[in-house]
C-alpha positions in Angstrom: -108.7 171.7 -3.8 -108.1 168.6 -6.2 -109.8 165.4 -4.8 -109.3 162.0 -6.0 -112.5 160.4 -5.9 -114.3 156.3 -6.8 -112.1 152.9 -5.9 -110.8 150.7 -8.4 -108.5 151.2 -11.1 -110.1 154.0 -12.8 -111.0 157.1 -10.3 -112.1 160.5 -11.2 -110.2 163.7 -9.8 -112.3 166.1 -8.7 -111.3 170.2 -8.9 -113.1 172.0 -6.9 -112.5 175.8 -7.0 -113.6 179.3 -4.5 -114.8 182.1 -6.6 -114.2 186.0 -5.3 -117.9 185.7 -4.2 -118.0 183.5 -2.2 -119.0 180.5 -4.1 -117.4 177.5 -5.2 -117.2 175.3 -8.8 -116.4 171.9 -9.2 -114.9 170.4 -12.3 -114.8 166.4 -12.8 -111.7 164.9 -14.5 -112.6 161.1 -15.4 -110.1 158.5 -16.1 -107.4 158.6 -13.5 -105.5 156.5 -11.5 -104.0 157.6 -8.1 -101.4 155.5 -6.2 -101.7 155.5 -2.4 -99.4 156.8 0.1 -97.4 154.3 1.6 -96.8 154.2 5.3 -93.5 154.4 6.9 -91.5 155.8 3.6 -89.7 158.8 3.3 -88.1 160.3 0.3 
């Protein structure tokens, strides 16, 4: 699951990851900057 994470013009992007055990690992990317979905747009 990649999640994009703080406001503002720099974010981080957050990888988070489900091991064959059960258990999960995050990974923090810094320095990103995500655009938002706009509403009522298609292709």
């Amino acid at each position: 699951m990649v999640i994009p994470v703080d406001e503002g013009p720099h974010q981080r992007m957050l990888r988070i990851t489900k091991n064959e055990d059960g258990t999960t690992s995050e990974e923090a990317f810094e320095n990103f900057s995500f655009v938002p979905m706009l509403t009522g747009k298609n292709g």
